[in-house]
C-alpha positions in Angstrom: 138.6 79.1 91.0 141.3 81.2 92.0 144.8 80.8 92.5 147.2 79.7 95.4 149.6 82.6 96.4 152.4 79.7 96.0 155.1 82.6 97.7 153.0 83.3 101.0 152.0 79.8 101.2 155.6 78.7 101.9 156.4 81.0 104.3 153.2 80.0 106.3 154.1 76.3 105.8 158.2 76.9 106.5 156.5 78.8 109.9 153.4 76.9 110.7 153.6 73.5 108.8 150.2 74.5 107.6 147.4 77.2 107.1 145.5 75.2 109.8 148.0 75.4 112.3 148.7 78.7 112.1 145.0 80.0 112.4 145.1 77.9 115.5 148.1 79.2 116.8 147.3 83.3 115.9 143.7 82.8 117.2 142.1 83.0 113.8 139.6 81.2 111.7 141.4 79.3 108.3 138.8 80.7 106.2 140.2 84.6 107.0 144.0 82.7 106.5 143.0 81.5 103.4 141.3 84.7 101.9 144.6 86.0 102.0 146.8 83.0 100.7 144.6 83.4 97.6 144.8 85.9 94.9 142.4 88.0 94.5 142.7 91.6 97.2 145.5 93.8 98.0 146.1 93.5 101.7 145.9 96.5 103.9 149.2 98.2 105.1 147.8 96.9 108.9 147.3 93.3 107.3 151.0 93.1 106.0 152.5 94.2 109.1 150.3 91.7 110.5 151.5 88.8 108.0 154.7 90.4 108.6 154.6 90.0 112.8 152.9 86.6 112.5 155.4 84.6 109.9 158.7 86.3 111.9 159.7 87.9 108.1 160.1 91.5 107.7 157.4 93.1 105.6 159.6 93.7 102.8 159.3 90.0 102.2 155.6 89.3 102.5 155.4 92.8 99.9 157.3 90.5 97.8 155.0 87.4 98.4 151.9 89.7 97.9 153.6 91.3 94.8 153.9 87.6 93.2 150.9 86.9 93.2 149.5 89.5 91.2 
């Protein structure tokens, strides 16, 4: 079972309150949020902009979430 990326999971819930929410409120499923919030794939340059855009952190930061993780 793979792991929780603990970092990016609390800036999603500081933002959203949940991974739920936020998939509501950007318009996408919380399957495709939660491929992300677990480790496993490097995201896509486009993806942490994205991430980046979406949580109101620069990208620097979710890098660093990412980066955790691994």
């Amino acid at each position: 079972m793979a792991e929780y990326n603990r970092a990016l999971k609390s800036l999603i819930k500081a933002r959203f309150g949940s991974e739920s929410e936020m998939a509501r409120q950007v318009g996408r499923s919380r399957q495709s949020i939660s491929k992300m919030t677990r480790k496993g794939r490097s995201p896509k340059i486009s993806e942490l902009n994205w991430w980046a855009e979406v949580l109101g952190t620069s990208v620097a930061m979710v890098v660093d979430a990412f980066q955790t993780a691994q």
